[in-house]
N, C-alpha and C positions, 0 to 999 in steps of 0.2 A: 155643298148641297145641304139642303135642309134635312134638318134628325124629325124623323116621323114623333107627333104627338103622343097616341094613344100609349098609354100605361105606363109614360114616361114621367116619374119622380126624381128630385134630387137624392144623393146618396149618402147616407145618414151614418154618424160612427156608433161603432157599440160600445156598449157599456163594460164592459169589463177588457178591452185590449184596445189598441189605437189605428183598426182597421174598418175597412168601412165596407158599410153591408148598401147595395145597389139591387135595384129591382127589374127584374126581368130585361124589362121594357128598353130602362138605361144600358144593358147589356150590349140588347140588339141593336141599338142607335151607335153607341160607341163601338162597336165592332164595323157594321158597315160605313159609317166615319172613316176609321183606320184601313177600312180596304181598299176605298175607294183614293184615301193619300199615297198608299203603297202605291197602287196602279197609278195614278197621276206620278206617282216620281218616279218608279220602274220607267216609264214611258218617256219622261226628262232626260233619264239618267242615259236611256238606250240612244235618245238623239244625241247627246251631248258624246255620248260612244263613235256615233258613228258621223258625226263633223269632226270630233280629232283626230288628222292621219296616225297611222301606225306610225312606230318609230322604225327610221333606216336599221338593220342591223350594220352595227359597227364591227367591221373586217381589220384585218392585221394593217393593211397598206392605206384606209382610211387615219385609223390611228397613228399609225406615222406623220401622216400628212398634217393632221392638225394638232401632232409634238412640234412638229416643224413652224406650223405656221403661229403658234403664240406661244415658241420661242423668245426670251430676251437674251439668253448669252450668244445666241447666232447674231441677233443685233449687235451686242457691245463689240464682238467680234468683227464684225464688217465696220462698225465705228473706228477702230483700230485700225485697221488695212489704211482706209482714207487717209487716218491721221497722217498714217506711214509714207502716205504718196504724195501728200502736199508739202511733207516738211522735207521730202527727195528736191520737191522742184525748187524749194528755197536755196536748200544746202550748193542748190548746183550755179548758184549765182554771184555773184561779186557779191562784197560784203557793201552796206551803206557809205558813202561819203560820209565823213566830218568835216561841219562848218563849226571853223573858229572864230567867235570877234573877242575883240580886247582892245586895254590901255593898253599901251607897255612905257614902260619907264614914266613914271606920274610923278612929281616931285609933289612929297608931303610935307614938305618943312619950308623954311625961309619965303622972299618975297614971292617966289614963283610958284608957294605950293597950289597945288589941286589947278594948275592952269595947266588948258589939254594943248595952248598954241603958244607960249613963250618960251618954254625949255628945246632947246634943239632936238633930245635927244627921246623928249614925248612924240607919241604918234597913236594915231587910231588904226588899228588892225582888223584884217577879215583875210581869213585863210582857210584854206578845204587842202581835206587831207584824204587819200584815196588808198586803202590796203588793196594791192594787186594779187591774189591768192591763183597760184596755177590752177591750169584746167582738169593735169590732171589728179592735182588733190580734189580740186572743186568736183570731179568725176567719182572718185574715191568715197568723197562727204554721201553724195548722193547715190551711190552705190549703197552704201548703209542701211540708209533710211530703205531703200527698196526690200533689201534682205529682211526689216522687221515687216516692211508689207509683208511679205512672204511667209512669213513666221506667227502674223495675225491669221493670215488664210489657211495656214496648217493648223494653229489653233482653233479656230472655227472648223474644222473636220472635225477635229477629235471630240469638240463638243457636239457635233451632229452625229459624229459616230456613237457618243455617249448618252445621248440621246434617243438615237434607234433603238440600240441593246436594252436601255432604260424600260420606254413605249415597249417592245418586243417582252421584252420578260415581264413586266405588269397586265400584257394581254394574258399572255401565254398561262400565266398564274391563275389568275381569274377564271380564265378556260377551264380550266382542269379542277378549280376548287368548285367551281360549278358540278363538274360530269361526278367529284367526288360526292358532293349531297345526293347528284340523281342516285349514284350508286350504291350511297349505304338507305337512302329511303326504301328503293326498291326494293333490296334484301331483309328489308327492318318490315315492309308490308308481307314478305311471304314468310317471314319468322314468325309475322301474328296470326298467321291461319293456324297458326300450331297451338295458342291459347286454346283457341275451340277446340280443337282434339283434345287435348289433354284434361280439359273441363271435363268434355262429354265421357272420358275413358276413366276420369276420377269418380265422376256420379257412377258410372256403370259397374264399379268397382272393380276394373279392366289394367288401373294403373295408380300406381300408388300418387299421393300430395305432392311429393317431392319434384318429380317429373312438371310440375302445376307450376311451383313455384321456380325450379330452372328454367325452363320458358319465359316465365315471363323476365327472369330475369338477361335470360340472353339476348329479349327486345329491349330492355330497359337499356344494355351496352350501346346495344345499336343507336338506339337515341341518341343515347351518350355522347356516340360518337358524330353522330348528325349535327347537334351541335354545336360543338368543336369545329369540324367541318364549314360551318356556315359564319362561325365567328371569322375563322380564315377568307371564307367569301369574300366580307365585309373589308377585311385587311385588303384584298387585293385590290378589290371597287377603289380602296381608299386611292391606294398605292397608284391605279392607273389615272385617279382623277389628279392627280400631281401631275402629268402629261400632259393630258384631253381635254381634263376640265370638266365640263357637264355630261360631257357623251360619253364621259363612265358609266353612265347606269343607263347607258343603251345596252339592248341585247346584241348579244357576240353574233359575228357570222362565225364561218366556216373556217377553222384552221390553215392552213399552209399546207403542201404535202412534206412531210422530214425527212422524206427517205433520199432526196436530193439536194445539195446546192451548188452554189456556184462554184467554188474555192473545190478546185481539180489537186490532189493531190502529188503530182508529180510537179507543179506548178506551183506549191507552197512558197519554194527560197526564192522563187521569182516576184511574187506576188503579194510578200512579205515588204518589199520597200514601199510600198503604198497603203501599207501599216500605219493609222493616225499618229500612233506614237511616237514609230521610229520616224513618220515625214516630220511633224514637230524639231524631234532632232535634228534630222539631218536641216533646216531650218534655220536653227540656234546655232549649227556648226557653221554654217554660210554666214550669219550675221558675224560668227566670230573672228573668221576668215577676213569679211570687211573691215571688221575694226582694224586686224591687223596691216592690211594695206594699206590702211587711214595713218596706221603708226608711222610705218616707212615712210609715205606719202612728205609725213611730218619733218623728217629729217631735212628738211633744204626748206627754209626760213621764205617766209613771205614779204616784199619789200613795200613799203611805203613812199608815196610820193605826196609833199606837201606843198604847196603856193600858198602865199601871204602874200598884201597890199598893203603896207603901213600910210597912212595921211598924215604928215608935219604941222606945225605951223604954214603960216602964208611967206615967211621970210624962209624957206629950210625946205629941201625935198622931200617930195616922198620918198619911201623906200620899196623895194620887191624884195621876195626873198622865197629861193627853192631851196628846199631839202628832202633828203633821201635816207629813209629809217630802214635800217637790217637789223633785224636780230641778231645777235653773238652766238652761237650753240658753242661756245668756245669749250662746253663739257659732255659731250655726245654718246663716249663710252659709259658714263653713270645716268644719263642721263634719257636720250633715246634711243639708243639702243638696250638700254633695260627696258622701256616703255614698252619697244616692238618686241623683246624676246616675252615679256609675258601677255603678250596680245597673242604670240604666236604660243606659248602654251595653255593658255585659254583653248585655242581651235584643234589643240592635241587630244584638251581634255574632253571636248565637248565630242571629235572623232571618237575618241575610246569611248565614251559612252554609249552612243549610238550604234558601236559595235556590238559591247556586249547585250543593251538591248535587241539588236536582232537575235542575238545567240538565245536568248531567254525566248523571247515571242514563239521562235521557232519550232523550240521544244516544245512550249504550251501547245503550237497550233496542233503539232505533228501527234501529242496526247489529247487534244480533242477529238481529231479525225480518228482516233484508235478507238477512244472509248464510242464515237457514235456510231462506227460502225457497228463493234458488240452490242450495243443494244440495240438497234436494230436488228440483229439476229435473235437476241433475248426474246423482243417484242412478238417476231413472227413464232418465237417455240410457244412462247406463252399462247398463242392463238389457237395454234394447231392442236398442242399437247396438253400445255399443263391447266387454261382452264377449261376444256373439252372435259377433261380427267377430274377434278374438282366436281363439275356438276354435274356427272353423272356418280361420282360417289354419292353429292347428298342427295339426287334420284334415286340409288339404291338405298341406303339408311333408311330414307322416308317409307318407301315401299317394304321393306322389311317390319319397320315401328307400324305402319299400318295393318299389315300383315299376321301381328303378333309374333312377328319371330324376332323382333330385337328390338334394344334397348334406346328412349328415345335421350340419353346420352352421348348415343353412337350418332343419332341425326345433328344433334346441336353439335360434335362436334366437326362433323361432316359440312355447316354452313359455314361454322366459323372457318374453316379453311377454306371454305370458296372467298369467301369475302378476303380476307388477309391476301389469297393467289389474285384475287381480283383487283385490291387494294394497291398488290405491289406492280402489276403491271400498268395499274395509271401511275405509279410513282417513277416507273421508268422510263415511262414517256411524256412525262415530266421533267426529268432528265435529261431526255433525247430532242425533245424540243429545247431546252435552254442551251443545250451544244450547237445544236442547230441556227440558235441565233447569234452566236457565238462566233459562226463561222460564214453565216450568209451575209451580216455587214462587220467582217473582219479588214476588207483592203478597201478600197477610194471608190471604185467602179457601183457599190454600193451604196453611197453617201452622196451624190450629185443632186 
């Protein structure tokens, strides 16, 4: 819009500093100028507000979802399984024929050398040669390869299971370093009503400086501690965009509820063999298992059968010729049966192992399910008792300090125990949640 004429001058610098003196007129021109850009953008800015949808809040089972989906070890894993299944259907096959051609017997010397039709004892050859491997070694081979399929797809759990837990605790983190800013902001806004007081009771000469400068200084912690708090935010955004990806810095929904899950306690040592780790194992124990039957399998030599067709000269016969190739194991005791005893202490060791892992898992579970029930009782005391009790102390302190019956040492330290009771009960349900996730995709029935 056009700047109104009247009384309008350019604006001229002064003489003794490098600021510029402006006339009335330029005043009122450049002002309604500036208001009139504000409201033209205010009014840009409110469209452009209301054409971009809100964003989804991002929930626990969201988040999972899109860990899952731009996943690449679930990839490499399933890439694995395949491998595992196609080189089963090879192994379970004859092996290739071999085609032989050849001279045989060429004479390189004298009147006859390098001729393929005047020595008698020259002939051109073509022969196929055919290993006959039993069905059920060739059953055994591909038994194998099946058991590493197996053992790809148990792999692939654990990294979905590690994966949940991963997503699950970078929500959960987030969550809570969140509710921690709302929580010390809040406490940090009703700390600073207390500036005023102590201002106005310092002038009135009602309360000494001191009281002036511990206020402010016990907001100044609070800050302190905000952001701290908020650096951690940032950690966790980070931490979850490793998962998600972009819909980290979407806003969270609504937690889970913790005070349930699925993993029944009576039902632990049941529910424990569908454990990623110990199925992994038990997995690697079957593959070991197969090899061992591949070893015995081994014991009884695969035979060979060969046919040749030798061509002579035009004066001399052709020739045929079969033969039958055995291997010798003429040394068995050092030989394969060492091969199968340490195939079969392989599948001993890989059984003990898987043992003692369960024995380990089990305890863990059976001390997670301990400590989450205690906090959960922690949680409900905190509720009912101990911050009820907290903030009615610094209700009374305050009331007191305003009162003039006490000392506004007794209120600071009245908040600061609310916050710290406050403080520790998000820290323990923080706690309570990562047990929680701990145990809600602990077996298989959680990771489909």
């Amino acid at each position: 819009m056009p700047l109104p004429s009247e009384g309008v001058r350019a604006c001229v610098p002064r003489k003794n500093n490098n600021t510029f003196a402006c006339r009335p007129g330029v005043l009122r021109a450049l002002g309604a100028a500036l208001l009139a850009a504000g409201l033209c953008g205010g009014a840009a800015a409110q469209t452009i507000a209301q054409a971009t949808p809100p964003a989804q809040p991002l929930t626990l089972p969201a988040a999972l979802r899109a860990a899952q989906a731009r996943s690449h070890a679930l990839v490499a894993q399933d890439a694995a399984a395949r491998s595992a299944r196609e080189m089963a259907v090879a192994a379970a096959r004859l092996p290739d024929p071999v085609l032989r051609l050849s001279v045989d017997n060429l004479p390189v010397d004298g009147p006859m050398r390098f001729s393929l039709t005047e020595d008698f004892m020259t002939m051109r050859s073509v022969g196929l040669t055919q290993t006959f491997v039993r069905k059920d070694k060739r059953r055994a081979r591909a038994a194998r390869f099946e058991r590493e399929a197996d053992t790809a797809l148990a792999a692939r759990a654990m990294q979905l299971a590690e994966l949940r837990r991963g997503t699950a605790l970078a929500w959960f983190d987030r969550y809570y370093q969140q509710r921690m800013v709302t929580l010390l902001t809040r406490q940090r806004d009703e700390a600073a009503l207390q500036i005023d007081a102590a201002e106005a009771a310092y002038r009135g000469g009602r309360g000494p400086q001191a009281d002036l400068f511990a206020v402010r200084s016990s907001v100044a912690r609070i800050e302190d501690r905000i952001r701290e708090a908020q650096a951690r935010e940032a950690n966790a955004t980070t931490q979850l965009a490793r998962w998600v990806g972009d819909l980290a810095a979407a806003p969270l929904g609504d937690p889970p509820p913790l005070s349930t899950t699925r993993l029944a306690a009576h039902t632990v040592a049941h529910q424990l063999d569908r454990h990623p780790d110990i199925a992994l194992m038990a997995a690697k124990e079957a593959v070991a298992r197969a090899e061992a039957e591949l070893a015995r399998q081994d014991k009884r030599a695969d035979w060979s059968v060969s046919l040749m067709y030798g061509q002579r000269g035009d004066g001399f016969s052709n020739m045929a010729t079969i033969a039958l190739s055995v291997p010798l194991q003429w040394d068995q005791a050092n030989r394969q049966e060492r091969e199968l005893a340490a195939r079969l202490a392989k599948a001993e060791q890989a059984r003990a192992e898987r043992e003692e892992m369960t024995r380990a898992h089990l305890a863990e579970t059976e001390r997670w399910l301990t400590t989450w029930r205690s906090h959960l009782t922690r949680l409900d005391d905190y509720d009912k008792t101990l911050i009820p009790l907290a903030a009615e102390r610094t209700r009374a302190a305050l009331a007191a300090y305003r009162g003039g019956g006490g000392a506004l040492a007794a209120v600071l330290e009245a908040r600061r125990m609310e916050i710290d009771t406050r403080i520790e009960r998000l820290r323990i349900e923080m706690e309570t949640a990562g047990l929680w996730v701990e145990l809600e995709y602990l077996v298989a029935e959680q990771q489909q």
